[in-house]
ROSE-4610 file (N, C-alpha, C; in Angstrom, 1 decimal, always signed):
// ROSE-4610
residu = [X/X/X/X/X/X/X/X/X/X/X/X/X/X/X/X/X/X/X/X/X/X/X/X/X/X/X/X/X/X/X/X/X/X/X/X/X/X/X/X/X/X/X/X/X/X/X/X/X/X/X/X/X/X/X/X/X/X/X/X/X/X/X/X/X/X/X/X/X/X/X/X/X/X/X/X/X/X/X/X/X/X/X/X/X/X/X/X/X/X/X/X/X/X/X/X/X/X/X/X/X/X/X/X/X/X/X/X/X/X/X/X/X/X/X/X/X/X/X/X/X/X/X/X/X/X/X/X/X/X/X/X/X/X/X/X/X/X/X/X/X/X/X/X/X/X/X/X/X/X/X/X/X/X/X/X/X/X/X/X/X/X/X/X/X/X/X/X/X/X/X/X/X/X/X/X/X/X/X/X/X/X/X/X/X/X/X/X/X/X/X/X/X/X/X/X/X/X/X/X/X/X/X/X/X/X/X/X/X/X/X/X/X/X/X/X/X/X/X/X/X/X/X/X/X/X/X/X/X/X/X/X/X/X/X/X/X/X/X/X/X/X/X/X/X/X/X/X/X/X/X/X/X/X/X/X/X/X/X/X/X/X/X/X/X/X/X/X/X/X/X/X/X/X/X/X/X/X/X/X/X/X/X/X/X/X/X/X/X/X/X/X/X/X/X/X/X/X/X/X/X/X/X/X/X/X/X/X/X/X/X/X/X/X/X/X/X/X/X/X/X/X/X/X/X/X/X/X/X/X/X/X/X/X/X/X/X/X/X/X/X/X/X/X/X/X/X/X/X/X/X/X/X/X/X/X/X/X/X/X/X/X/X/X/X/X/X/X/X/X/X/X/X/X/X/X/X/X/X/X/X/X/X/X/X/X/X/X/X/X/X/X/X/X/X/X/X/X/X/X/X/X/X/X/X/X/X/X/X/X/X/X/X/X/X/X/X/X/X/X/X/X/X/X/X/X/X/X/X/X/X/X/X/X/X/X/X/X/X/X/X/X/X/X/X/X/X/X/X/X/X/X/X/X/X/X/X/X/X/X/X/X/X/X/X/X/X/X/X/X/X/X/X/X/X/X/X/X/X/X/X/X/X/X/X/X/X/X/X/X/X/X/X/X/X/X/X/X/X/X/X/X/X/X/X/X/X/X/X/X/X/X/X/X/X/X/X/X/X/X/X/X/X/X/X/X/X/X/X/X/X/X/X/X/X/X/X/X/X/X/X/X/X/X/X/X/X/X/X/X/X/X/X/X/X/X/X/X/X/X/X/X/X/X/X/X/X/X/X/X/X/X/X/X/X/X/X/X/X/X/X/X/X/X/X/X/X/X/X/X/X/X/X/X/X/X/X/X/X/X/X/X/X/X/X/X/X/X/X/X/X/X/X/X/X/X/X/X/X/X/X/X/X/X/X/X/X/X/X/X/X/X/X/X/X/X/X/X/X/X/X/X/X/X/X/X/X/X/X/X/X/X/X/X/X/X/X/X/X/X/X/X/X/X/X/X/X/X/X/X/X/X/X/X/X/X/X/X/X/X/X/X/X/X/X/X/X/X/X/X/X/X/X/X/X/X/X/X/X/X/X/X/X/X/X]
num = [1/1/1/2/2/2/3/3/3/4/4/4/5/5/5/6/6/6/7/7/7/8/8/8/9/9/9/10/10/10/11/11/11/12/12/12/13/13/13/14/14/14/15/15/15/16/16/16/17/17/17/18/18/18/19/19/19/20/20/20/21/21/21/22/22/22/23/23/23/24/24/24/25/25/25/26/26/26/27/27/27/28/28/28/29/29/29/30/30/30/31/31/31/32/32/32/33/33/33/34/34/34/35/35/35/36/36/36/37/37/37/38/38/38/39/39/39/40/40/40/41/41/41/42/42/42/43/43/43/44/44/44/45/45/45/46/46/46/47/47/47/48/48/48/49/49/49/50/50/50/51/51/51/52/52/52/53/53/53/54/54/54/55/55/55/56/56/56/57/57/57/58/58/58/59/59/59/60/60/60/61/61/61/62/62/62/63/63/63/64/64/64/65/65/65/66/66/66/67/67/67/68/68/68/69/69/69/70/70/70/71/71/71/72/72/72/73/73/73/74/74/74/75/75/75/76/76/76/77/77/77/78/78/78/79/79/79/80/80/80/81/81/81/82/82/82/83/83/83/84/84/84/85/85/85/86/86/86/87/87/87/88/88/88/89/89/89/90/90/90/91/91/91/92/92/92/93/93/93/94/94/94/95/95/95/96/96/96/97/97/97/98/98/98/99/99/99/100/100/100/101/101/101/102/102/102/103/103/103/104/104/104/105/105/105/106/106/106/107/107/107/108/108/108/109/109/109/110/110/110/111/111/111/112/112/112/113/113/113/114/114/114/115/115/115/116/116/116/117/117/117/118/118/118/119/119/119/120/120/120/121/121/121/122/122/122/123/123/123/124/124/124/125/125/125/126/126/126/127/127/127/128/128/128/129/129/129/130/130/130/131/131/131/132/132/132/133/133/133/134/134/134/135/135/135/136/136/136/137/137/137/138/138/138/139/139/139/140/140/140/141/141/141/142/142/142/143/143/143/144/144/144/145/145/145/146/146/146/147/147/147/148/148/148/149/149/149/150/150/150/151/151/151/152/152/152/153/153/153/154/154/154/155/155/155/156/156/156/157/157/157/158/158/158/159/159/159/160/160/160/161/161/161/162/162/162/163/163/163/164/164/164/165/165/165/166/166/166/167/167/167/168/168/168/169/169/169/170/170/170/171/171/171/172/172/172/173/173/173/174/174/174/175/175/175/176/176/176/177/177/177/178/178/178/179/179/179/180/180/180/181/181/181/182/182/182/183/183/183/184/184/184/185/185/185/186/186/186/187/187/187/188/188/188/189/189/189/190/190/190/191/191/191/192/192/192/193/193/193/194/194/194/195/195/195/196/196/196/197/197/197/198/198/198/199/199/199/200/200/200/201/201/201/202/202/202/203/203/203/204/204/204/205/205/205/206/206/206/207/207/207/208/208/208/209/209/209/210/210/210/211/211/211/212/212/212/213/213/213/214/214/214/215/215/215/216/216/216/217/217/217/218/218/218/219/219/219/220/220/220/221/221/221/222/222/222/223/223/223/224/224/224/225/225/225/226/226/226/227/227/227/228/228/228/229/229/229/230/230/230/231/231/231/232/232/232/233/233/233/234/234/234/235/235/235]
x = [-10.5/-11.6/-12.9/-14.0/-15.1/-15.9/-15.7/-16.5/-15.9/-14.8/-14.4/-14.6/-15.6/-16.0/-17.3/-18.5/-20.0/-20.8/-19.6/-21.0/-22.2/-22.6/-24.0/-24.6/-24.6/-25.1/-25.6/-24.6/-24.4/-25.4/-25.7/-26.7/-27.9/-28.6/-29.7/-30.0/-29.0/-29.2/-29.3/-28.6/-28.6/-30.4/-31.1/-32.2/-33.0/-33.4/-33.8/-34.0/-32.5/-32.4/-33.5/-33.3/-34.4/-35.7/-36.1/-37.5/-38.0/-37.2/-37.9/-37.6/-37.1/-36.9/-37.9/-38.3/-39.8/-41.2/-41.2/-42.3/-41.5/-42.5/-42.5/-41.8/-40.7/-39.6/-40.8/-41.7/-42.5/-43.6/-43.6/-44.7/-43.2/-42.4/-41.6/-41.3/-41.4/-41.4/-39.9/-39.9/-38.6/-38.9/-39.8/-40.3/-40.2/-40.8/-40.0/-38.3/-37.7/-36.1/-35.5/-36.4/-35.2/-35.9/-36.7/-37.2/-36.2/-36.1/-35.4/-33.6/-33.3/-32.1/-31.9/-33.1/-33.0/-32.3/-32.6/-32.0/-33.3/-33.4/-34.4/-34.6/-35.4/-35.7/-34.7/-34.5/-33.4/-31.7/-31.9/-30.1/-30.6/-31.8/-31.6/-31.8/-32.1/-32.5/-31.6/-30.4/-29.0/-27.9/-28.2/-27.4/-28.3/-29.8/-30.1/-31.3/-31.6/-32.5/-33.7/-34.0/-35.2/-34.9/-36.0/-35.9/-35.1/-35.4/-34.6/-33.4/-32.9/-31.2/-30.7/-31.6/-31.2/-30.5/-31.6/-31.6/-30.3/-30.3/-28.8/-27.5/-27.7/-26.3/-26.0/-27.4/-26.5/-26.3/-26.6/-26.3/-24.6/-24.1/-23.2/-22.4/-22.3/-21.9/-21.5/-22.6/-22.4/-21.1/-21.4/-20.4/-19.0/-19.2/-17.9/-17.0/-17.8/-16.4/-16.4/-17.1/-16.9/-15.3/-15.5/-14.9/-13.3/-13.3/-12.1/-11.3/-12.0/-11.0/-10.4/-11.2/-10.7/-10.1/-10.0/-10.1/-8.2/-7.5/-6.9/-7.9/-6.7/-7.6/-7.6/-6.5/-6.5/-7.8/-8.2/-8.9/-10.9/-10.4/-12.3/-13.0/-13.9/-14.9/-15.6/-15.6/-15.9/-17.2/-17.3/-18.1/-19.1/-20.4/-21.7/-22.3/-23.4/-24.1/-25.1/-25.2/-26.4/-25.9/-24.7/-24.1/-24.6/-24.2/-24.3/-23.1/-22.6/-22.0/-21.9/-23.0/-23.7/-22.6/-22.7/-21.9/-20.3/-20.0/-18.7/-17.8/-16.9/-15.7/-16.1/-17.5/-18.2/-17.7/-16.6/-16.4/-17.9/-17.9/-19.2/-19.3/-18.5/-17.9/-16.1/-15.9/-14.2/-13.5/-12.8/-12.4/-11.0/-10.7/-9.8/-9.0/-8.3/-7.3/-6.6/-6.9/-5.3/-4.4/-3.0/-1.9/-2.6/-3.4/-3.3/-4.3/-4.8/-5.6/-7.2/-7.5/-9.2/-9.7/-11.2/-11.5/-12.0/-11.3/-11.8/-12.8/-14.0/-14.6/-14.9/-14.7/-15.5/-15.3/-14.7/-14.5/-15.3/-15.7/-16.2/-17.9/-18.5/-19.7/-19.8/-18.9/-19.1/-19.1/-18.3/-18.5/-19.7/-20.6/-22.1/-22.9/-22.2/-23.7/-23.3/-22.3/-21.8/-22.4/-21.9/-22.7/-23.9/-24.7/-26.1/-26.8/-26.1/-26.5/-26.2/-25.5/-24.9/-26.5/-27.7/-28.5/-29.8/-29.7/-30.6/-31.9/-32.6/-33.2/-34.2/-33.1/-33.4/-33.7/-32.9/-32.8/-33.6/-34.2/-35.6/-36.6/-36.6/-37.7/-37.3/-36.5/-35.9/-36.2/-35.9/-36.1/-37.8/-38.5/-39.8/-40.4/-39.8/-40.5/-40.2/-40.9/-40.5/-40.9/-40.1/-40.4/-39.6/-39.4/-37.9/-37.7/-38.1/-37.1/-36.3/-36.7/-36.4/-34.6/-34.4/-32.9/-32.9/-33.5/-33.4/-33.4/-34.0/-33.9/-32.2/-32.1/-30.5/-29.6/-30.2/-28.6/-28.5/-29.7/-29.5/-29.0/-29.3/-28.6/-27.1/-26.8/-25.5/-24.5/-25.0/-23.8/-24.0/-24.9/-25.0/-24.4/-24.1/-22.8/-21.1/-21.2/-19.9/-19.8/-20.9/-20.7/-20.9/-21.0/-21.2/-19.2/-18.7/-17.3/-16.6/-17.0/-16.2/-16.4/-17.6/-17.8/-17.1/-16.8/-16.3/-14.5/-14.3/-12.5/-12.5/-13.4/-13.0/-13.0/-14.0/-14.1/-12.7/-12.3/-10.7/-9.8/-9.9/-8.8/-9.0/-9.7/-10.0/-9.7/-10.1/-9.5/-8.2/-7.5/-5.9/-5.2/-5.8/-5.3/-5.8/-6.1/-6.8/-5.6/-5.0/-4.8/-5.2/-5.1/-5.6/-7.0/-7.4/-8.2/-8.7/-10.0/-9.4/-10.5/-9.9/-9.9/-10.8/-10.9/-11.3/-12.7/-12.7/-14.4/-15.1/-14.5/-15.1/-15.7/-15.2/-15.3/-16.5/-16.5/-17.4/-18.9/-18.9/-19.9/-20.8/-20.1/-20.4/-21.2/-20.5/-20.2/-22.5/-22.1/-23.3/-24.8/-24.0/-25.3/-25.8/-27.4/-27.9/-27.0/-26.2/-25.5/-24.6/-24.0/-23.2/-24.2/-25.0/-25.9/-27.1/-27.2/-28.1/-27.2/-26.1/-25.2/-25.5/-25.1/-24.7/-25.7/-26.8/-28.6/-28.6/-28.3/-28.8/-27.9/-27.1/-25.9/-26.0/-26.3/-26.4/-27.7/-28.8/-30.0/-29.9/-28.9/-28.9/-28.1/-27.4/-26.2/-27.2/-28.2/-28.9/-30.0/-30.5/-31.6/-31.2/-30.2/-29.6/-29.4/-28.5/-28.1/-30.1/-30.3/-31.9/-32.8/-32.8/-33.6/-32.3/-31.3/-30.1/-30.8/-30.9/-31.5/-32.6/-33.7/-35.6/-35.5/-34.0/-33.8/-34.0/-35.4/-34.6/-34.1/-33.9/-33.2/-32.1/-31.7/-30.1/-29.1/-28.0/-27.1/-26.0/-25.6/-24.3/-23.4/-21.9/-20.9/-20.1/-19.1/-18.2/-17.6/-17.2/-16.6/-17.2/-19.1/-19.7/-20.1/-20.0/-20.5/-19.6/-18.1/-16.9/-16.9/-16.4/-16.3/-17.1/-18.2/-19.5/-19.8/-18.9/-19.3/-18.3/-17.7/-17.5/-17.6/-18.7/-19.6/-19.8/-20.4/-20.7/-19.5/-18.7/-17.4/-16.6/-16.9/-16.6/-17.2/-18.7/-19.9/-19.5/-19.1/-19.1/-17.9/-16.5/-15.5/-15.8/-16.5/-16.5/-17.8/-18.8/-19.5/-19.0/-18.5/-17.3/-16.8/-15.8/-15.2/-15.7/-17.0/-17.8/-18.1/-18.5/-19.5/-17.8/-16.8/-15.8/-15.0/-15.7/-15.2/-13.3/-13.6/-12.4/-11.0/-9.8/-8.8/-7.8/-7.0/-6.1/-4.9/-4.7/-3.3/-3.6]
y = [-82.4/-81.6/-82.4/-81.7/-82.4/-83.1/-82.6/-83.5/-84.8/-84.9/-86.8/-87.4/-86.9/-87.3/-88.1/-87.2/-87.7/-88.1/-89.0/-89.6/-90.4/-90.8/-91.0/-90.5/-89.1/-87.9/-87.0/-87.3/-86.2/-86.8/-88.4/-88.5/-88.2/-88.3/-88.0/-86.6/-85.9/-84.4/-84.2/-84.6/-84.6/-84.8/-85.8/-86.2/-85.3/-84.6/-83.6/-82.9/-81.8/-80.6/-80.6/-81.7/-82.6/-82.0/-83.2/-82.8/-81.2/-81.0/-79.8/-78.5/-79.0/-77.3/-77.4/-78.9/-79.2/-78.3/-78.9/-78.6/-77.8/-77.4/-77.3/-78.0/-77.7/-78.9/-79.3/-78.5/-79.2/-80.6/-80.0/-81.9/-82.7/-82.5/-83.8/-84.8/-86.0/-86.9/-88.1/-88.4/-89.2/-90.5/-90.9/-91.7/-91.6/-90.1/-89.5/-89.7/-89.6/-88.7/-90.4/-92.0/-93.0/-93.6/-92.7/-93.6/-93.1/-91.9/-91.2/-91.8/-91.8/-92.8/-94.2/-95.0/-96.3/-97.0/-95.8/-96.6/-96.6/-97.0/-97.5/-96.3/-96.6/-95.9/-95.9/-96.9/-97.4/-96.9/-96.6/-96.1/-94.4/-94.0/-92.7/-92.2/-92.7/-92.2/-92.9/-93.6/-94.0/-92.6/-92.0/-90.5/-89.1/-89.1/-87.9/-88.1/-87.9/-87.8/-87.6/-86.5/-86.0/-85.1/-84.7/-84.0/-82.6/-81.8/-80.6/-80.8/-81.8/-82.6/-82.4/-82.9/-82.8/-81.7/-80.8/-79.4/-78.5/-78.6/-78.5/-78.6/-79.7/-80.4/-80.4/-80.2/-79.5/-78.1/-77.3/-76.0/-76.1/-76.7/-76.8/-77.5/-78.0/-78.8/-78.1/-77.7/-76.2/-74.8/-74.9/-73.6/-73.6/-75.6/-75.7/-76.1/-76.4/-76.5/-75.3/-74.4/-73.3/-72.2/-72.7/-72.0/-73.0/-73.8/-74.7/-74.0/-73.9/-73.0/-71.8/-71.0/-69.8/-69.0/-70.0/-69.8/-70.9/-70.9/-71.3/-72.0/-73.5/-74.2/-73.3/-72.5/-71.7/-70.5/-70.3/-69.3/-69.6/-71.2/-71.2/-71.8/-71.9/-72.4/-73.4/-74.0/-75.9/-75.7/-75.6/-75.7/-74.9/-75.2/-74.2/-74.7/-73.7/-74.0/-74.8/-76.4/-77.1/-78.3/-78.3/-79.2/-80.7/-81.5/-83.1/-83.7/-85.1/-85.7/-85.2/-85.3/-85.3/-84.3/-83.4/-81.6/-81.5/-82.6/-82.1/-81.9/-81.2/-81.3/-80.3/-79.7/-78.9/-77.5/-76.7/-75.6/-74.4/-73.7/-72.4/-71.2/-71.2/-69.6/-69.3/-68.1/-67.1/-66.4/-66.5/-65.0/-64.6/-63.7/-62.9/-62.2/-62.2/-60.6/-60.5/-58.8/-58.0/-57.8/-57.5/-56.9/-55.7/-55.1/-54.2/-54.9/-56.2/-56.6/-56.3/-55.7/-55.6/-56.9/-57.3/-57.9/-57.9/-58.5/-58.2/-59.3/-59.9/-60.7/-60.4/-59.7/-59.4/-60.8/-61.8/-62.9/-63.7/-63.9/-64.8/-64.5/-62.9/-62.6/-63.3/-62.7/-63.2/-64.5/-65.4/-67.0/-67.3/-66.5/-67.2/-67.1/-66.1/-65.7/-66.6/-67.1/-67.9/-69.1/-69.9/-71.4/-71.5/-70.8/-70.8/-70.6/-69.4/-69.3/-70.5/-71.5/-72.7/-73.8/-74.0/-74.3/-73.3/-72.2/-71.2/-71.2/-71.7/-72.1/-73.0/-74.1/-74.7/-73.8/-73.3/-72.3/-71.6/-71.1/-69.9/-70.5/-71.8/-72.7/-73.2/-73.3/-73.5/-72.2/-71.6/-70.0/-69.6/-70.3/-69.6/-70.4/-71.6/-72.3/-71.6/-70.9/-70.1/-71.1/-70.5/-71.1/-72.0/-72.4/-72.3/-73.7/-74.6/-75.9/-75.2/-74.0/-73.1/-73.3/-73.3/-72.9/-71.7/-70.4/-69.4/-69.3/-69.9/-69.7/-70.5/-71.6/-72.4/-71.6/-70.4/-70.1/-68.7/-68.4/-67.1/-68.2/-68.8/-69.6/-70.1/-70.0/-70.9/-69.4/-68.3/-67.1/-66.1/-66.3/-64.9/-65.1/-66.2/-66.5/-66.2/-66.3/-66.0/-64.7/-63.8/-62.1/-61.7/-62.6/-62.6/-62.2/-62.9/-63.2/-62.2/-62.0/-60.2/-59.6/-59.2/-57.9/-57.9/-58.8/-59.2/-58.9/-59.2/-59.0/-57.7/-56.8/-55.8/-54.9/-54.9/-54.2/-54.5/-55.5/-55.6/-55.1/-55.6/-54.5/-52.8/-52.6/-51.1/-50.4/-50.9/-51.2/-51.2/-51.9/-52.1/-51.0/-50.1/-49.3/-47.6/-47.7/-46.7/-46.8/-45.8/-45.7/-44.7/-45.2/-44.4/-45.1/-46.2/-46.7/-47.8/-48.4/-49.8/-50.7/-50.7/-51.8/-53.3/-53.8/-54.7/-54.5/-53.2/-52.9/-52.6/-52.0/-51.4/-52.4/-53.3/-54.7/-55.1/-55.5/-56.6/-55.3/-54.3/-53.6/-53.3/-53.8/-53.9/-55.3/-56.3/-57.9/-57.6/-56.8/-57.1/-56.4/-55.5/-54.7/-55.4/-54.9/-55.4/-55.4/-54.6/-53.9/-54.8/-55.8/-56.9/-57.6/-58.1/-59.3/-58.4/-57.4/-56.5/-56.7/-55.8/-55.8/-57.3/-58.0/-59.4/-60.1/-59.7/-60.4/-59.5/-58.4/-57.4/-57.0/-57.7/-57.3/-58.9/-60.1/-61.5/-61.5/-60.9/-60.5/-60.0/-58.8/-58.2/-58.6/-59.8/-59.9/-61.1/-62.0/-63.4/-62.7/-61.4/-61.2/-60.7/-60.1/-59.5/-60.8/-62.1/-63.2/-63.6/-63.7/-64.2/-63.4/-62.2/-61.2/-61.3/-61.4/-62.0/-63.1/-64.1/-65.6/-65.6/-64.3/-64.3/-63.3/-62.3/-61.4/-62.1/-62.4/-63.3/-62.5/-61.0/-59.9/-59.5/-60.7/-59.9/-60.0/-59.5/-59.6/-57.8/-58.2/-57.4/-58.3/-57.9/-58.3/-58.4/-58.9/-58.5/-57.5/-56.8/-55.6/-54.6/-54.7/-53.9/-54.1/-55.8/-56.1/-55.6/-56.1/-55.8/-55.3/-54.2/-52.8/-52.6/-53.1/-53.3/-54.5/-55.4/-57.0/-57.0/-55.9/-55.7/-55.0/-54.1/-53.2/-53.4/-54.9/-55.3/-54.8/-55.7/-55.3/-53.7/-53.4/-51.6/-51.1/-51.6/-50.6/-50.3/-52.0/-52.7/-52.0/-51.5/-50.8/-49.4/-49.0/-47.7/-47.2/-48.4/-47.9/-48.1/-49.4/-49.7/-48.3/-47.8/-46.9/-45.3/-45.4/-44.2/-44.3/-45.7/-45.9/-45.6/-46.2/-45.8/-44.6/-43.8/-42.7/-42.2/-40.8/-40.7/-41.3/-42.1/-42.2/-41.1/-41.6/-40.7/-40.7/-41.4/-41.4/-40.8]
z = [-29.4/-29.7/-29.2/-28.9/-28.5/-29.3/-30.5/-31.8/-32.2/-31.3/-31.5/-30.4/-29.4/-28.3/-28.1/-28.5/-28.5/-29.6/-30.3/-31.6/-31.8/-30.2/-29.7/-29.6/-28.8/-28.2/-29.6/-30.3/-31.6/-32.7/-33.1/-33.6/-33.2/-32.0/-31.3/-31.6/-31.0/-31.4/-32.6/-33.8/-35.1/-35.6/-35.2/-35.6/-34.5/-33.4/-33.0/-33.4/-34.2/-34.9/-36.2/-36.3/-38.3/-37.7/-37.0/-36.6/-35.9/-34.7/-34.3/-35.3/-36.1/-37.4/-37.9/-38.4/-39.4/-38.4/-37.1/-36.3/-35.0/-34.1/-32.9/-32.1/-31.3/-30.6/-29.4/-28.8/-28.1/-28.9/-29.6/-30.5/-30.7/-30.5/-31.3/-30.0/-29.9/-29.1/-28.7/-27.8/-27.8/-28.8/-29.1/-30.2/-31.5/-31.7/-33.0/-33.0/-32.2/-32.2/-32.1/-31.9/-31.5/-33.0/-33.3/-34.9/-36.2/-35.8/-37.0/-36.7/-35.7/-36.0/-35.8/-35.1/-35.8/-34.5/-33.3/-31.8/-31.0/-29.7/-29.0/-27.5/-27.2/-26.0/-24.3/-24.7/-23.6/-24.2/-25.0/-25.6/-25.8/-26.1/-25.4/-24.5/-23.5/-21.8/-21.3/-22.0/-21.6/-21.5/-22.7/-22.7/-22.3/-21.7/-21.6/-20.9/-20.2/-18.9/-19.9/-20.5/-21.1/-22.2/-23.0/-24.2/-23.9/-22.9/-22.3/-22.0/-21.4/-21.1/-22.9/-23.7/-24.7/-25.7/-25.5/-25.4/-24.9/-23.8/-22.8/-23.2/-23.8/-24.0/-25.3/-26.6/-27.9/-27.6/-27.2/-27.0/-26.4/-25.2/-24.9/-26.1/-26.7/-27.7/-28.5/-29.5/-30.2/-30.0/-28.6/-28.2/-27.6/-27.1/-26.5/-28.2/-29.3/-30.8/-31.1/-30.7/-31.4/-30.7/-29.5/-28.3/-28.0/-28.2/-28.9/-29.8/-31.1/-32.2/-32.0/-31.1/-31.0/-29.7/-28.3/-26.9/-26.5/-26.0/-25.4/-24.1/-23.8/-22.8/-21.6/-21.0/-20.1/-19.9/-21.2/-20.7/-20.8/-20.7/-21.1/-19.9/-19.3/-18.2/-18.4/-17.2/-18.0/-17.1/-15.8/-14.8/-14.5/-15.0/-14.7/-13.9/-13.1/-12.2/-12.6/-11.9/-12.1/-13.2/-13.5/-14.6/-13.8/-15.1/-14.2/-15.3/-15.0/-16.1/-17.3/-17.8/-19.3/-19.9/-18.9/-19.5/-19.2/-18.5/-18.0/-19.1/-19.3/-20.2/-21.4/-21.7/-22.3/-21.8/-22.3/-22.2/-22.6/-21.8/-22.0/-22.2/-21.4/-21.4/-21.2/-21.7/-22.2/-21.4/-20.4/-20.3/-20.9/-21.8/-22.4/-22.0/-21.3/-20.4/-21.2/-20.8/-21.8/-20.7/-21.9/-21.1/-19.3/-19.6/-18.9/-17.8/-17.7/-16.5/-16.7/-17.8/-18.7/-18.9/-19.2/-20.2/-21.6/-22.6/-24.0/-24.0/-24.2/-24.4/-25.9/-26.5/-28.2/-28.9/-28.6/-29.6/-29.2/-27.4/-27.0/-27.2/-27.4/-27.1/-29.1/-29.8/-31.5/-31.6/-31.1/-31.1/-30.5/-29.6/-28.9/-29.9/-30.5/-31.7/-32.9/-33.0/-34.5/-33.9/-32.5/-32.3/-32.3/-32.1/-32.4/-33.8/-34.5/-35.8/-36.9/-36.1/-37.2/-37.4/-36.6/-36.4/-36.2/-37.2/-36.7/-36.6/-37.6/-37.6/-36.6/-36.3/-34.9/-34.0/-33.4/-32.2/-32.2/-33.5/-33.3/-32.9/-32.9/-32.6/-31.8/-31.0/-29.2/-28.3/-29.0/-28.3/-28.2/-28.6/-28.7/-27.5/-26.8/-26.0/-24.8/-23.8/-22.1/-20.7/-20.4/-19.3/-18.4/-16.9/-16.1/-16.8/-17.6/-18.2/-19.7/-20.1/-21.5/-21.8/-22.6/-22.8/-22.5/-22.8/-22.2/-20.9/-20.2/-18.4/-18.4/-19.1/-18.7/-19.4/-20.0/-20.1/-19.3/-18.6/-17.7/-16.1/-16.0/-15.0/-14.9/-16.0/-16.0/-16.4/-17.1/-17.7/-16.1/-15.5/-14.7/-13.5/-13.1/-12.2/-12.7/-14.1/-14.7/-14.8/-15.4/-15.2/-13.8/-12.7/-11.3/-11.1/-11.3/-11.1/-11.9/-13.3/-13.6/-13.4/-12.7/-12.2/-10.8/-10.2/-8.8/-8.9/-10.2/-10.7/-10.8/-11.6/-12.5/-10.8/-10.0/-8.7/-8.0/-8.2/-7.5/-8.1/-9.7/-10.2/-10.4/-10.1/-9.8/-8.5/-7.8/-5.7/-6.0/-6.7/-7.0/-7.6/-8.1/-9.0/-8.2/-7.0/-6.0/-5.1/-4.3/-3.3/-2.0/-0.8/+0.0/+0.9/+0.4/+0.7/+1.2/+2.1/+2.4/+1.5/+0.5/-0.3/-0.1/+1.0/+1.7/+2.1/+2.7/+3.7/+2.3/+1.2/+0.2/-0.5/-1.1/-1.7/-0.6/+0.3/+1.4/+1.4/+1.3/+1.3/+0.2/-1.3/-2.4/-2.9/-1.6/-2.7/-1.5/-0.3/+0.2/-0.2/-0.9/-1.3/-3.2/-3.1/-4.6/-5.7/-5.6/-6.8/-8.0/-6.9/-7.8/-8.5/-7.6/-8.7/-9.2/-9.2/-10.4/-11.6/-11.6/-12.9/-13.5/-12.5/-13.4/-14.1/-13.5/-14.2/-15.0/-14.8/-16.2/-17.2/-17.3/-18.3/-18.5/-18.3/-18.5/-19.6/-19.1/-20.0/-21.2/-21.0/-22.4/-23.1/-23.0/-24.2/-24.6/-23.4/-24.2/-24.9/-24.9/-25.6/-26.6/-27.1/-27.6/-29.6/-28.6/-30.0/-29.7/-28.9/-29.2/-30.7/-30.2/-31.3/-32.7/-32.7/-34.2/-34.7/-33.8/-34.3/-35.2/-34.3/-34.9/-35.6/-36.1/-37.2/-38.3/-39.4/-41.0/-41.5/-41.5/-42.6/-41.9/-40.7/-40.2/-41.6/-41.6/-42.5/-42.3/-41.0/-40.9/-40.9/-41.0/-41.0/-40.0/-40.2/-38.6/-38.6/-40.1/-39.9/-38.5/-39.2/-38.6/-36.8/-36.8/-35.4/-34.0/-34.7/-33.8/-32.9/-33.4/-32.3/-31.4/-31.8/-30.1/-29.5/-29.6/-29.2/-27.6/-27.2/-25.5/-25.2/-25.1/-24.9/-23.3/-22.8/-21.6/-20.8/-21.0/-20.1/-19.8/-21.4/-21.0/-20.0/-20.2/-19.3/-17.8/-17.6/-16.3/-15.5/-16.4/-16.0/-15.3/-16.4/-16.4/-15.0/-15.8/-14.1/-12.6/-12.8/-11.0/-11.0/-12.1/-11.2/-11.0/-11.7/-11.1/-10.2/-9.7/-8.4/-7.3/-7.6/-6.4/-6.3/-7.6/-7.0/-7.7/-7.7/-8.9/-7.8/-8.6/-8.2/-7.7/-6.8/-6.0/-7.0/-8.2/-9.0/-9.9]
């Protein structure tokens, strides 16, 4: 498990989460964060480049225990765009296949929203900072290459389930036109703004009974529109 891995990393972050809840994560200083645990400046810019690195890597932290309990090692993603050391071995993201070659994500979109909500507080005060060093910008960088890649599956498994057709020119005419990386930015957007506004909800308080059933919504959509756009099947 990852939480028997970074009990350096994990204090730092520990005494971060303290301070930037009290205040603004922008006023809180590397000075503040080596006072509150009683280490020096050189033992934290040992494990984290800067306060954002910091940032980065409890989020990953967060989601790779969360994604541990409930994910087989087979089915989770270690490798995001722009990773360094720091992240490696930090699972991010799910993918779920059913019997029939679909994706169910519903567990993986409900565990994004549970590792975040364990620090929420924190994170509504992470979330309010914009801007391309934001954890919001790092996590539309790092997920929209991964909805890049199922929308890229679900188009093949759909091609596969067509006959009559060439499969090949259809796919290369798709991967070239806007259409792939539209979905994938805009279906990447709405699932982060989505746990973002849950986080700055104080009177959220649904349940999972109620969340469920719409927590692969994305992936439905994603289905259903590919195979409008290709047109009704010959079977």
């Amino acid at each position: 498990m990852v939480q028997d891995r970074y009990e350096a990393k994990l204090r730092f972050a520990t005494a971060f989460v303290k301070l930037a809840t009290a205040q603004h994560p922008d006023k809180v200083t590397v000075g503040q964060i080596v006072e509150e645990t009683g280490k020096n400046r050189k033992t934290f810019y040992y494990h984290f480049e800067d306060k954002n690195a910091l940032v980065r890597w409890l989020f990953r932290y967060d989601i790779a225990c969360e994604l541990e309990r409930y994910f087989p090692t087979h089915e989770l993603v270690f490798d995001a765009t722009g990773d360094d050391e720091h992240l490696a071995g930090l699972p991010f993201y799910a993918r779920h296949f059913q019997q029939n070659g679909t994706i169910d994500n519903t567990m993986f979109f409900e565990v994004f929203s549970r590792s975040l909500e364990k620090h929420r507080d924190y994170y509504r005060q992470v979330f309010s900072h914009v801007g391309g060093d934001s954890l919001d910008s790092y996590l539309h960088q790092i997920y929209t290459p991964c909805l890049r890649e199922d929308v890229l599956y679900l188009i093949d498994r759909e091609l596969e389930l067509r006959g009559g057709i060439d499969a090949p020119t259809i796919k290369s005419k798709m991967e070239e036109s806007a259409a792939v990386d539209f979905l994938a930015e805009f279906f990447t957007g709405s699932f982060i703004s989505r746990v973002i506004t849950r986080i700055h909800d104080t009177g959220f308080n649904r349940s999972m009974h109620d969340i469920v059933p719409f927590e692969n919504v994305i992936h439905e959509s994603l289905q259903l529109m590919i195979a409008k756009h290709l047109g009704p099947s010959e079977h």
